[in-house]
C-alpha positions as CSV (number, residue, x, y, z in Angstrom):
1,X,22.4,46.2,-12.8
2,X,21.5,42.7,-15.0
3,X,18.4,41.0,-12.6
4,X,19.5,37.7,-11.2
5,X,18.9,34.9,-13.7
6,X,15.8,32.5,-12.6
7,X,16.2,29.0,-11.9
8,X,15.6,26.6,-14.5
9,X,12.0,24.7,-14.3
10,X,12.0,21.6,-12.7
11,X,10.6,18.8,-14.1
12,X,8.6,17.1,-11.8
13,X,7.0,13.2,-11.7
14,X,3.7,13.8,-9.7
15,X,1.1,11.5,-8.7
16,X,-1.4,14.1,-7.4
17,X,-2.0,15.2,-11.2
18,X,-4.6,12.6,-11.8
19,X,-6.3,12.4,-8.6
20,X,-6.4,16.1,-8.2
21,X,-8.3,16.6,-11.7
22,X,-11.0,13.7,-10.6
23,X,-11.4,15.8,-7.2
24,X,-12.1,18.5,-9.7
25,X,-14.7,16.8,-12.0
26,X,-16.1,14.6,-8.8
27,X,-17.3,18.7,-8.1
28,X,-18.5,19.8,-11.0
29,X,-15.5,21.4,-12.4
30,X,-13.9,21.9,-15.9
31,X,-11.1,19.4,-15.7
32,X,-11.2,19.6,-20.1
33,X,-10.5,23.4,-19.3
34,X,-7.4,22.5,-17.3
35,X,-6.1,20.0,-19.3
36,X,-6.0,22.2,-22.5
37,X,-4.8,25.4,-20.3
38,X,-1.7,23.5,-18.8
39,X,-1.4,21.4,-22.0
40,X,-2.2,18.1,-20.6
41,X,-2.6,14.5,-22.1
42,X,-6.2,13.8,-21.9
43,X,-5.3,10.9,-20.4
44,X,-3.9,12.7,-17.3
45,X,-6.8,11.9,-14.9
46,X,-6.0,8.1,-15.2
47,X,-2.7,8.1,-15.7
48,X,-0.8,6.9,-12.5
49,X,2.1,9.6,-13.0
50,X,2.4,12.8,-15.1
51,X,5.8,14.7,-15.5
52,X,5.1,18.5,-15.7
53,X,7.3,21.6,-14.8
54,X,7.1,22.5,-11.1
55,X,5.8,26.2,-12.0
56,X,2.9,24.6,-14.1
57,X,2.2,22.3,-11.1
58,X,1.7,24.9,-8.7
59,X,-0.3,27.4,-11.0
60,X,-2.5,24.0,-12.1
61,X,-3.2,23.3,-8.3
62,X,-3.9,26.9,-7.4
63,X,-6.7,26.9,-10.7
64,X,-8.1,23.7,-9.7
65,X,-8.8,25.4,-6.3
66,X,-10.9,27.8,-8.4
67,X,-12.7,25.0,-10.9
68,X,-13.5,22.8,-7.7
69,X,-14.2,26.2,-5.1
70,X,-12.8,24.1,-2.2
71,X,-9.9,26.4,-0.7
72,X,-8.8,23.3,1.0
73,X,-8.4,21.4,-1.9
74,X,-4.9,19.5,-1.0
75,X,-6.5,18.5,2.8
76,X,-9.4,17.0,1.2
77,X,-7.7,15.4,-1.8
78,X,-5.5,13.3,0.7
79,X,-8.5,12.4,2.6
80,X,-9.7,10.5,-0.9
81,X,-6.7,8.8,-1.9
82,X,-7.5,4.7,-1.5
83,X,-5.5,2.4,-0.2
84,X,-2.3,1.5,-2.1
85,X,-1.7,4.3,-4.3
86,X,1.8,4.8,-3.4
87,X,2.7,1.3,-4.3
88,X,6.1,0.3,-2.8
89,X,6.8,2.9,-0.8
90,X,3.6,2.7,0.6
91,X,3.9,-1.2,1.5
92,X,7.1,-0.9,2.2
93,X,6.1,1.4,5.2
94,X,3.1,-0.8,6.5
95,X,5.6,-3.7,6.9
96,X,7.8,-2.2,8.5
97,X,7.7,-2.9,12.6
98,X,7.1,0.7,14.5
99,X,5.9,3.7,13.2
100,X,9.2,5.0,13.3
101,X,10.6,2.6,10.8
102,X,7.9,3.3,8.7
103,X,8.8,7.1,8.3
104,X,12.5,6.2,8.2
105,X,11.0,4.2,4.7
106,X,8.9,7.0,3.3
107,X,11.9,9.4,3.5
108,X,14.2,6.6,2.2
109,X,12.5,5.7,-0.8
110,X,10.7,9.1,-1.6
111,X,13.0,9.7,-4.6
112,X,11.4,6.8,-6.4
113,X,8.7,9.6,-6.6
114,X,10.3,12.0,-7.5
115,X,14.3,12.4,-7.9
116,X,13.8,16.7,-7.3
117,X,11.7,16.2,-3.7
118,X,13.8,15.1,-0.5
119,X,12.1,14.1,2.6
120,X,14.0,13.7,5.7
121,X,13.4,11.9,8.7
122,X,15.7,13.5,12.1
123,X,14.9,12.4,15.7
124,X,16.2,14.6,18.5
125,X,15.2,16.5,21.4
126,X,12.2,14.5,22.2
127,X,10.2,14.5,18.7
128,X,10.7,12.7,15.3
129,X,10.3,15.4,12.5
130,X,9.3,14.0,8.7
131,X,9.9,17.1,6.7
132,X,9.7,17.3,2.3
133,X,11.5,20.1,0.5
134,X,12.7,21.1,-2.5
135,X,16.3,22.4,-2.6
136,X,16.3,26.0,-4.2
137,X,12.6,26.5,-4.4
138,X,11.3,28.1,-1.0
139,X,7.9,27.2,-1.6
140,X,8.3,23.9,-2.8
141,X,5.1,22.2,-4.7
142,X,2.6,25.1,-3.8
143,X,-0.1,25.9,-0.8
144,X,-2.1,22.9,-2.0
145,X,0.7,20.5,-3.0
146,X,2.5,21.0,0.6
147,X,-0.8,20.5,2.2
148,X,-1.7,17.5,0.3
149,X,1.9,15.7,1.4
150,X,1.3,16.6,5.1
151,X,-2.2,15.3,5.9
152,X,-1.3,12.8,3.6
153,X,1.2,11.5,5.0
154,X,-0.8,11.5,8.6
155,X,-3.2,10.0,7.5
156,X,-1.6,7.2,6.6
157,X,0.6,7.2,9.6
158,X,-3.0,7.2,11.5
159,X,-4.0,4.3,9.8
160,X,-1.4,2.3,10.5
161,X,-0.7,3.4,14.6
162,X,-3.7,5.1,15.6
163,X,-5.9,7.4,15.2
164,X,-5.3,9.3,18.2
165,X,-1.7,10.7,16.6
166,X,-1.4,14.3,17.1
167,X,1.3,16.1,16.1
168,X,2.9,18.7,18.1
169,X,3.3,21.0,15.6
170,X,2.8,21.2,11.8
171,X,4.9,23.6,9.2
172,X,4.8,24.4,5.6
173,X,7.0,26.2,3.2
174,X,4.4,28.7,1.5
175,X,2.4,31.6,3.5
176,X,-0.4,31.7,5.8
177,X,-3.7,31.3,3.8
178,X,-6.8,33.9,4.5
179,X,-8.4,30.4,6.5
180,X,-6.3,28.3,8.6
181,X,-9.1,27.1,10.6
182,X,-9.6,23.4,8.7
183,X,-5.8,22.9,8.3
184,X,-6.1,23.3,12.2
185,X,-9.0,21.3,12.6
186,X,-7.5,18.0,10.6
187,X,-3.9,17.9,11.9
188,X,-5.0,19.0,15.6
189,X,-1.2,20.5,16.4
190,X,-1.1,22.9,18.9
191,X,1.5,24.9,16.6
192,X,1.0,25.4,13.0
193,X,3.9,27.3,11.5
194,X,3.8,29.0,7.3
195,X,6.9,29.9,5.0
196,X,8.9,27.3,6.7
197,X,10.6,26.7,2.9
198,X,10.0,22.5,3.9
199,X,6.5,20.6,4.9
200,X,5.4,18.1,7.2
201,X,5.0,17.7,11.3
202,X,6.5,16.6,14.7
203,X,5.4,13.8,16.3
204,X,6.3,13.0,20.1
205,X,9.3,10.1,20.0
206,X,6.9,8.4,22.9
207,X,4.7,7.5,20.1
208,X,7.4,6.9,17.4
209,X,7.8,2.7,19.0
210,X,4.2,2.2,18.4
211,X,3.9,-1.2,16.5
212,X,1.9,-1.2,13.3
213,X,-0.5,-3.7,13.0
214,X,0.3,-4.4,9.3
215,X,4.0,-5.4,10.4
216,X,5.4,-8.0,8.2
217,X,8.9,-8.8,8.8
218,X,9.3,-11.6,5.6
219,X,7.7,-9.1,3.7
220,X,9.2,-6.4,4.8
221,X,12.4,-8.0,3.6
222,X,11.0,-8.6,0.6
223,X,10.0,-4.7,-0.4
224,X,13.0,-3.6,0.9
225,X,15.0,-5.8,-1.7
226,X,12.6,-4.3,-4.1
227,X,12.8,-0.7,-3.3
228,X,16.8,-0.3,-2.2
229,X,17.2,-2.1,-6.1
230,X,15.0,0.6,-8.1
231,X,16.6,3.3,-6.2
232,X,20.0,2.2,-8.2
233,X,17.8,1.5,-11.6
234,X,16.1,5.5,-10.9
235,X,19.6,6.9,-10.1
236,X,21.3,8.5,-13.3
237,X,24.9,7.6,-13.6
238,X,26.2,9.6,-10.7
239,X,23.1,10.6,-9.4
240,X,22.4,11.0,-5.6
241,X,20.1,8.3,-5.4
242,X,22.1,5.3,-7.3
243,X,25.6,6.4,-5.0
244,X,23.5,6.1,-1.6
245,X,21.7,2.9,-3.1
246,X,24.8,1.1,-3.8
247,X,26.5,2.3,-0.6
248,X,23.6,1.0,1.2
249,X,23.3,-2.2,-0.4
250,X,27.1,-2.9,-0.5
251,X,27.8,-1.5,3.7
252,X,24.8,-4.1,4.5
253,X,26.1,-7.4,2.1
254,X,29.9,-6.8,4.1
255,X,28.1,-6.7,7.6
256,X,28.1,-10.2,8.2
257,X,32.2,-10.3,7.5
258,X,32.7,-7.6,10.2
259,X,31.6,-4.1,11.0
260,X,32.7,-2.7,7.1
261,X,35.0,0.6,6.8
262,X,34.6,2.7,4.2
263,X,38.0,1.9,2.6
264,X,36.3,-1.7,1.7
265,X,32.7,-0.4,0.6
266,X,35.0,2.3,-1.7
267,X,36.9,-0.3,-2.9
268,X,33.9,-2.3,-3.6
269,X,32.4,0.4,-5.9
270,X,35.9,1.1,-7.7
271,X,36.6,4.5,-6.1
272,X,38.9,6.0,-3.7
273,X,37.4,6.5,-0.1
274,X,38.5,10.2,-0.3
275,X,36.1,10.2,-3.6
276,X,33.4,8.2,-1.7
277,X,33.8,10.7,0.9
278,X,33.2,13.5,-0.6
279,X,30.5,12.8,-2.4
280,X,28.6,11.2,0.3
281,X,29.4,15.0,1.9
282,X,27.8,16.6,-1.1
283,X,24.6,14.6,-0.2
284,X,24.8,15.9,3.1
285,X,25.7,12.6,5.0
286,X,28.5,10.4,5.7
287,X,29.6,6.5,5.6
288,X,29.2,6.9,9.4
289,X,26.4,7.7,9.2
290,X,24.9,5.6,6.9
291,X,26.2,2.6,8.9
292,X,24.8,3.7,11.9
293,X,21.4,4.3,10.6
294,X,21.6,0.8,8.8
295,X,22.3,-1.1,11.7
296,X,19.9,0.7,13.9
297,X,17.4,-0.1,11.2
298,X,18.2,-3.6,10.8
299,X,18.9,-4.5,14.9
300,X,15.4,-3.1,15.8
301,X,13.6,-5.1,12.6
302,X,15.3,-8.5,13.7
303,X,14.6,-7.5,17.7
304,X,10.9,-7.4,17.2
305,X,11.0,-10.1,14.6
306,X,12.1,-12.3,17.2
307,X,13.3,-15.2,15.2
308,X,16.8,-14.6,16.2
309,X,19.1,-15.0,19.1
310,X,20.9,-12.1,20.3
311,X,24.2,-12.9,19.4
312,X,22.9,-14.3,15.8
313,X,21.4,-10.6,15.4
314,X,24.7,-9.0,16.9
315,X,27.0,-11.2,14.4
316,X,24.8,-10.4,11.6
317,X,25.5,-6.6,12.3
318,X,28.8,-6.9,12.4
319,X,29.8,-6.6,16.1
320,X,32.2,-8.9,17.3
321,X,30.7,-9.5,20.6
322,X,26.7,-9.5,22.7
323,X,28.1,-6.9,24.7
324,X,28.7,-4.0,22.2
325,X,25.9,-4.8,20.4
326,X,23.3,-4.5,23.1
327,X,25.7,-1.1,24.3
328,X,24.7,0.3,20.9
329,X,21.1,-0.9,20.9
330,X,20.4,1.1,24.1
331,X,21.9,4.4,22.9
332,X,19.6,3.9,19.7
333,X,16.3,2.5,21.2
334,X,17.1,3.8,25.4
335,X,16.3,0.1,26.7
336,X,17.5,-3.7,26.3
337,X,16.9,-5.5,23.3
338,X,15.2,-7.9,25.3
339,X,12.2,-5.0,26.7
340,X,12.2,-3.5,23.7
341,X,11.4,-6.8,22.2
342,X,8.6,-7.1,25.2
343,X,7.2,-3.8,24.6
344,X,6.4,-4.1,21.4
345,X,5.1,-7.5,22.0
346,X,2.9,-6.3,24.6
347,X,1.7,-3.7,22.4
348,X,0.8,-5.6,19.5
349,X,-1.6,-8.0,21.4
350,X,-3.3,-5.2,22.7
351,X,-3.7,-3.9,19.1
């Protein structure tokens, strides 16, 4: 019987390349060794982005584990990244107003990364889970790649909400290493789950409304122009990322004319709304649902922002009345748009 055929390589865009091989030298390792074993451009250790297949990626991180003999090589790479080395994305996030926007951003934009990695963002049953897979490949970008993205990714969350975030558990996608004691030690989760097949961690939703103390609603706007425009420049024609880009951009240009139906956004991007539907179903999400999640976004940015009336904010979104608008607020946020607007208030002068 003929063994299943292997799924083709991935090619993947990866900014851990570079600083990964000057964590290696920084230790005294042979980073010329790993450049000529995985046939690297000597340039790699400088260069802000290198494309290699995802097989070399995980074999190069698993050697540069031996060449630097840190077994936590991932954790403490994160821990050395500076401030500002995930460029929009990253900014984009420290606008935003609460820590839960900002996750919502880092799982929005995550394909500018990297069009093969998906990070999601779900709330639900008391906790707010960021999670980064990669469909088809179980173990995703490797023990030290998956490691890397999680405290990563908490670290910066720390930075921007407190350092006193904890996560009620963490998960990755490839096996228990020999040592778990560090990964314990840095993330502090009472639950710390292997061969998950996706990475990340659960944070309490009590936490999720913290305010950032970077917040910048103007330029917030700004980025968000920026980023929702590359993600239709980075899609391919028909590619996942251009469709929910352009769905996205058009649902939110007809909100102001009335809460939009799918037939108009369709007919916007020259397609039939059984087409539109279907593909958005082959992403795994629907025009509901992206209009939901859009308004959500956009009710609690101008809330906080405060610059707005309610029924300026409520028109904006498309609802033709206060009432349904602040209805809808309080199923997304559980209070008035009026305390949620205090309590973040509140909170950001104690910050």
């Amino acid at each position: 019987m003929p063994r299943p055929a292997r799924p083709p390589d991935l090619p993947i865009r990866s900014q851990l390349v570079g600083p990964v091989l000057a964590y290696v030298r920084a230790r005294g390792g042979d980073v010329e060794r790993l450049l000529r074993v995985f046939s690297l451009s000597p340039s790699a250790e400088a260069d802000p982005e290198v494309t290699v297949p995802l097989s070399s990626l995980q074999a190069l991180f698993d050697d540069a584990e031996r060449e630097a003999r840190d077994p936590f090589l991932g954790l403490n790479v994160a821990a050395c990244i500076p401030r500002g080395r995930w460029h929009l994305i990253e900014y984009s996030a420290r606008s935003a107003p609460t820590l839960r926007e900002a996750l919502a951003r880092v799982a929005r934009y995550i394909s500018l990364f990297s069009e093969h990695v998906v990070v999601s963002f779900d709330e639900r049953s008391g906790e707010g889970v960021i999670a980064q897979r990669i469909p088809g490949r179980p173990l995703c970008l490797g023990r030290h790649g998956n490691e890397f993205f999680a405290a990563s990714l908490l670290l910066q969350a720390r930075a921007a909400a407190g350092a006193d975030l904890v996560p009620g558990r963490v998960f990755f996608a490839h096996p228990a290493p020999p040592d778990i004691s560090e990964i314990v030690r840095r993330f502090g989760a009472a639950r710390v789950e292997f061969g998950a097949e996706r990475n990340g961690f659960a944070l309490p939703s009590a936490v999720l409304g913290r305010p950032l103390a970077s917040a910048d609603p103007a330029l917030l706007s700004l980025l968000d122009g920026y980023a929702e425009r590359a993600l239709v420049e980075r899609g391919g024609p028909g590619g996942s990322a251009k469709l929910l880009g352009q769905v996205r951009q058009t649902t939110r240009a007809m909100l102001c004319q009335g809460r939009p139906t799918m037939r108009d956004v369709a007919r916007a991007l020259r397609m039939s709304p059984r087409t539109l539907q279907r593909r958005l179903e082959d992403e795994g999400t629907s025009f509901q649902e992206i209009l939901e999640k859009l308004r959500e976004e956009l009710a609690r940015a101008h809330v906080v922002e405060g610059k707005m009336p309610l029924g300026e904010i409520a028109f904006l979104l498309g609802f033709a009345e206060l009432g349904p608008f602040v209805r809808a607020f309080r199923r997304w946020t559980g209070t008035t748009p009026a305390a949620y607007r205090a309590r973040h208030l509140t909170a950001s002068i104690r910050t």
